[in-house]
C-alpha positions as CSV (number, residue, x, y, z in Angstrom):
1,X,13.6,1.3,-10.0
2,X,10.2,1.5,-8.2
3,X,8.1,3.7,-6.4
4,X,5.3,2.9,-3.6
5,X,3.0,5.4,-1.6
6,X,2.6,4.8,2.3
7,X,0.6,7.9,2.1
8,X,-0.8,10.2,0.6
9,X,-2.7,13.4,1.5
10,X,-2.9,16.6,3.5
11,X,-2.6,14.0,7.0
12,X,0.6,12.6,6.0
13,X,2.5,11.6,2.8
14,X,5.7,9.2,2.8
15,X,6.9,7.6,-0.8
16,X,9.0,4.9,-1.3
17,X,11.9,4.7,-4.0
18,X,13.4,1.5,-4.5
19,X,16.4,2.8,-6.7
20,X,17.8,-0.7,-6.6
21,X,20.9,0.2,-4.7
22,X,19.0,1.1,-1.6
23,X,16.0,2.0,-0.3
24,X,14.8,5.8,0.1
25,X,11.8,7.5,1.6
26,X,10.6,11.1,0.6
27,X,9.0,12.8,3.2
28,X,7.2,11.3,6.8
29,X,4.7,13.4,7.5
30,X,3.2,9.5,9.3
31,X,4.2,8.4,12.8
32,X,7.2,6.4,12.6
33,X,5.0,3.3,14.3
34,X,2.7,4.1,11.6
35,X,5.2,3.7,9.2
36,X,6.9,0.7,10.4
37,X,3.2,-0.3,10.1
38,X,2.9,0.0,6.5
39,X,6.2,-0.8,5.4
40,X,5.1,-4.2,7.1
41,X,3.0,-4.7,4.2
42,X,5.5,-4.2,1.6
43,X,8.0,-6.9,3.9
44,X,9.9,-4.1,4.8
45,X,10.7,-1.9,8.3
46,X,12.4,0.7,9.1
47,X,16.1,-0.4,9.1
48,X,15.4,-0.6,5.2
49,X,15.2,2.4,4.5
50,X,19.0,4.2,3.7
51,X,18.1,7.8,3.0
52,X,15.2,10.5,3.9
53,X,15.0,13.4,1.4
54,X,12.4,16.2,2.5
55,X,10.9,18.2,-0.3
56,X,9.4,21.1,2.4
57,X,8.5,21.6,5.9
58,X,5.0,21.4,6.3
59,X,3.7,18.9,8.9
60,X,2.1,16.7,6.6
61,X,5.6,15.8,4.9
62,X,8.2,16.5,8.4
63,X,5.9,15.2,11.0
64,X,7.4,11.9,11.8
65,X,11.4,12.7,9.7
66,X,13.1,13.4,12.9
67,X,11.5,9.7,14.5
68,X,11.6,7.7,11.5
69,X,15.5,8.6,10.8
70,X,16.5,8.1,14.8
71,X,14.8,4.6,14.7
72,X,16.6,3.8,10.9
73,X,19.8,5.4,11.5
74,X,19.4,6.5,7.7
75,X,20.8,10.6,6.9
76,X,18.3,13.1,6.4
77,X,18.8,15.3,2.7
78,X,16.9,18.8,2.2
79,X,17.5,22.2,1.4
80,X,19.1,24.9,3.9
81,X,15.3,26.1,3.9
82,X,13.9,22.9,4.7
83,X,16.4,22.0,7.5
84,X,15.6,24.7,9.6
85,X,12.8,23.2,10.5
86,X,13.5,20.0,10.8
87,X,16.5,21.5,13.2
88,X,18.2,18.1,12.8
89,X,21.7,17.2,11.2
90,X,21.0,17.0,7.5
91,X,22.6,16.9,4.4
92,X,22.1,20.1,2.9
93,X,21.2,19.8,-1.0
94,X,20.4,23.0,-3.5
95,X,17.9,23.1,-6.0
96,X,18.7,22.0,-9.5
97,X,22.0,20.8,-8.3
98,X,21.9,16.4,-8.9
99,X,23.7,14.2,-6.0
100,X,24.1,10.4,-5.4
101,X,23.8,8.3,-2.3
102,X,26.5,6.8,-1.3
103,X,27.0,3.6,-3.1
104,X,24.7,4.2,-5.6
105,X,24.9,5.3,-9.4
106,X,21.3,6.7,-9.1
107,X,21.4,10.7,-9.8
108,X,18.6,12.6,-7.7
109,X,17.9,16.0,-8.7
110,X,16.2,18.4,-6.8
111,X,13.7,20.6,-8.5
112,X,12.7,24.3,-7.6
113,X,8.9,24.4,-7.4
114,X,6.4,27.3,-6.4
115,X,5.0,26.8,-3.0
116,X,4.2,28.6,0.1
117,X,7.4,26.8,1.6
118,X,11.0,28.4,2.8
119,X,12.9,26.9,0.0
120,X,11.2,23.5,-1.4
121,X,11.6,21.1,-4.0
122,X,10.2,17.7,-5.5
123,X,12.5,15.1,-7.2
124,X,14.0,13.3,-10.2
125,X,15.9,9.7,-10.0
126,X,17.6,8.6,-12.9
127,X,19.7,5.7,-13.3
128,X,21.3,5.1,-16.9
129,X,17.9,5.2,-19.5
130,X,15.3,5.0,-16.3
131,X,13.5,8.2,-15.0
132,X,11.5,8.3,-12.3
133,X,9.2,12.1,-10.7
134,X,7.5,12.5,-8.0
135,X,6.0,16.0,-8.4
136,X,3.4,17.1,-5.6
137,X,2.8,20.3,-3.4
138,X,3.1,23.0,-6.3
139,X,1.0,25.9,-7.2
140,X,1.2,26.6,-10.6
141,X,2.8,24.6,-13.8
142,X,6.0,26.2,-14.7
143,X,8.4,25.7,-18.3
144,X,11.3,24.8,-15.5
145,X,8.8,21.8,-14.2
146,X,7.5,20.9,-17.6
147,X,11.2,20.3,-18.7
148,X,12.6,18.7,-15.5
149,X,9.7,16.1,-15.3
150,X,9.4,15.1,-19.2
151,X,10.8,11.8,-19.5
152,X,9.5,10.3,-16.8
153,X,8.6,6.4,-17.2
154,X,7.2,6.1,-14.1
155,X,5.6,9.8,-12.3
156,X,3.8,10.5,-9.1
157,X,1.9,13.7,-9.5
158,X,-1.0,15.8,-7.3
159,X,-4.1,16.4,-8.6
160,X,-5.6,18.3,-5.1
161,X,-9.1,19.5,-5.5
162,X,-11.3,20.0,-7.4
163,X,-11.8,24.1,-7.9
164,X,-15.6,23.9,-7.8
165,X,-15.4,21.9,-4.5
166,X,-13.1,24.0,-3.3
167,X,-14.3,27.1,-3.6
168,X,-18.0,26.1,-2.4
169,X,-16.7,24.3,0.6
170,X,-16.2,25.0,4.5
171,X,-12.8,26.3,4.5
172,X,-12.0,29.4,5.5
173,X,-11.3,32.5,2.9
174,X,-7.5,32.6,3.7
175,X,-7.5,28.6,3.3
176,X,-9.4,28.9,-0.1
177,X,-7.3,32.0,-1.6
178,X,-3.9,29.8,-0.1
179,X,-5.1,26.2,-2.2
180,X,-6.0,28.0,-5.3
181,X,-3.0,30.9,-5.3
182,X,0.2,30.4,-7.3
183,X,2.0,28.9,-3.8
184,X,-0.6,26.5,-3.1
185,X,-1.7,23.3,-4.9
186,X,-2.6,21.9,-8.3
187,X,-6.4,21.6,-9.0
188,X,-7.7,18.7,-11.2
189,X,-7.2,21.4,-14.6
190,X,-3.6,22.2,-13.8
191,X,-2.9,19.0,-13.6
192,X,-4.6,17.9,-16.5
193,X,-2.9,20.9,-18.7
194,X,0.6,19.6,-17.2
195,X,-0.1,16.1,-18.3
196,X,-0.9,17.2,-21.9
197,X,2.1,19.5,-22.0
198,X,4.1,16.6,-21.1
199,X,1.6,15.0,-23.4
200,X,2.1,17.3,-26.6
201,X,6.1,17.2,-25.9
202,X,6.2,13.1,-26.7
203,X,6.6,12.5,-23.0
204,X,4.0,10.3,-22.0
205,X,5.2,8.3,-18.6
206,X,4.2,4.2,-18.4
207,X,3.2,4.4,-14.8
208,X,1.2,7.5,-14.1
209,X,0.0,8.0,-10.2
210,X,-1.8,10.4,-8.8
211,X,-1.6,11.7,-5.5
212,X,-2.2,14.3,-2.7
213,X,-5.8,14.2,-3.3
214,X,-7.8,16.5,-1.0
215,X,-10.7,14.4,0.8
216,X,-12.4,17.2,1.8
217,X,-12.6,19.1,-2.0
218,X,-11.6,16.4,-4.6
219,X,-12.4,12.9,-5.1
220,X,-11.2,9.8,-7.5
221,X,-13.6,10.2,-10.1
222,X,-13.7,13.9,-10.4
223,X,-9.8,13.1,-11.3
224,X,-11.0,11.0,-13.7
225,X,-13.4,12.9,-15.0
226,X,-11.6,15.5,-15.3
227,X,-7.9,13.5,-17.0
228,X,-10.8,11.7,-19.6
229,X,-9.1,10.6,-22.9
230,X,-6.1,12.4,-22.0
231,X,-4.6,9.3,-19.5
232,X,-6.0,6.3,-22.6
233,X,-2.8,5.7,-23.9
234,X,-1.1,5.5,-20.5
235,X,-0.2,1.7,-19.3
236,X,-0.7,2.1,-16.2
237,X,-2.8,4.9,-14.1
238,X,-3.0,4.2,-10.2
239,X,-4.1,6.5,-7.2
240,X,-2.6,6.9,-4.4
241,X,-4.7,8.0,-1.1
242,X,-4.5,8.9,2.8
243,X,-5.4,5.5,4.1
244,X,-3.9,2.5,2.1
245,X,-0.4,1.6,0.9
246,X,0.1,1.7,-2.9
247,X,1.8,-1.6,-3.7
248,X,5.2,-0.8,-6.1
249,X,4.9,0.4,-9.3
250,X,8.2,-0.4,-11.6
251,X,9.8,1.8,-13.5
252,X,11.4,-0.5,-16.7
253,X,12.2,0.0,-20.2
C-alpha cells in the first residue's frame, strides 16, 4: 500500500491510498479541476480513483466530494453524520465497525475521534501484515486513538499550530478557544506526546507524515523543533502542505 497528499491544510485536504486493489481518496475539500490537476502529477485522473471516504463535513475536507465523485463515477463512504451534509447517495459506514471495497481484501476501519463535527472519524487500512493511518482533525489524544493507530508502518498525522502562535495571533477569541479546545485540533505538543505514546508502546511507524499544518499559527520547523530526538529513529519523516503534492510514500515490510 501507499499513501500520497494532494493537499493538505485548512484550504483543502485530499489523500491518496493506493491499497493495491484500487485506488481511494479521503476527503476533497480541492476543486475537482484542481484535483484532476494534481493527480496529473502522480499520472493519474480522476477515473482512477474507485472510492471517496469522508472523515467529516467541514469544507476544507467536502468542498469538491460531490464534483470529484460525479466526474469519477466512484461511491461515496461516510458516516450517517457526515452524509447529511454532503446530501448525496452514500454508503453509510459506523465508527469502529471495519468494511471492504468491493474487490478488495483491504479492511478499512473507521475510527471515532473528538472533533467539533456531527459524527466524524479518521481511518485504518490493513491488508494481511501492512497497516496504514491517516489521523488528522482531532482535539485531544484519546487511549481509543492511541490503540487504533499503533501499528502503523506508514501514518499521516496533524500537527496544526503551534499554541504560542496561536494564541498571540489575529484570530478571533471564539476561533482561538475552538483550535485549542478538546473538539478542535492537535497542537505541535499533543502531537508530539501521541507520537511518544505510540513511541513508549513499541509502535514506531517507517513512514511518518505530517500534515494539516496551519500557515497562519504553525510552521515546518516549529514541527521540528518541537518532534526533536523523538522522530531520530523514524526512516522516513515527510510533510505534507497546502500547495504541493506529496509524491507516494510505501507502506512495505
Amino acid at each position: 500500500m501507499r499513501l500520497a497528499s494532494l493537499g493538505s491544510g485548512s484550504s483543502g485536504n485530499a489523500t491518496l491510498v493506493d491499497t493495491g486493489d484500487g485506488l481511494v481518496l479521503v476527503d476533497c475539500g480541492l476543486s475537482a479541476r484542481e484535483t484532476q490537476n494534481r493527480m496529473s502529477n502522480l499520472d493519474l485522473s480522476l477515473s482512477d480513483i474507485c472510492a471517496i471516504l469522508v472523515t467529516h463535513e467541514h469544507s476544507d475536507h467536502i468542498g469538491g466530494v460531490g464534483a470529484v465523485a460525479s466526474k469519477s463515477g466512484a461511491p461515496i463512504y461516510a458516516t450517517r453524520g457526515t452524509s447529511h451534509k454532503l446530501k448525496r447517495d452514500c454508503h453509510i459506514i459506523r465508527a469502529e465497525e471495519e468494511f471492504s471495497l468491493e474487490s478488495s481484501d483491504v479492511r478499512i476501519k473507521p475510527i471515532a475521534v473528538p472533533h467539533d463535527a456531527r459524527e466524524p472519524v479518521q481511518y485504518t487500512f490493513t491488508k494481511a501484515d501492512l497497516k496504514l493511518g491517516i489521523l488528522t482533525d482531532l482535539g485531544s489524544v484519546t487511549p481509543h486513538v492511541v490503540e487504533e493507530f499503533g501499528g502503523c508502518q506508514s501514518l499521516l498525522v496533524e500537527s496544526n499550530h503551534c499554541r504560542e502562535l496561536l494564541l498571540n495571533g489575529a484570530y478571533p477569541a471564539a476561533l482561538k478557544r475552538r483550535i485549542l479546545g478538546p473538539w478542535g485540533h492537535l497542537s505541535n505538543d499533543q502531537t508530539a506526546a501521541l507520537l511518544k505514546q505510540l513511541f513508549d508502546s513499541g509502535s514506531i511507524p517507517e513512514n511518518l507524515i505530517i500534515g494539516h499544518i496551519s500557515k497562519e499559527n504553525n510552521s515546518k520547523s516549529r514541527v521540528e523543533d518541537c518532534l526533536g530526538d523523538l522522530v531520530s529513529g523514524i526512516k522516513s519523516l515527510v510533510f505534507a502542505s497546502q500547495e504541493e503534492v506529496l509524491p507516494w510514500t510505501e507502506t512495505v515490510r
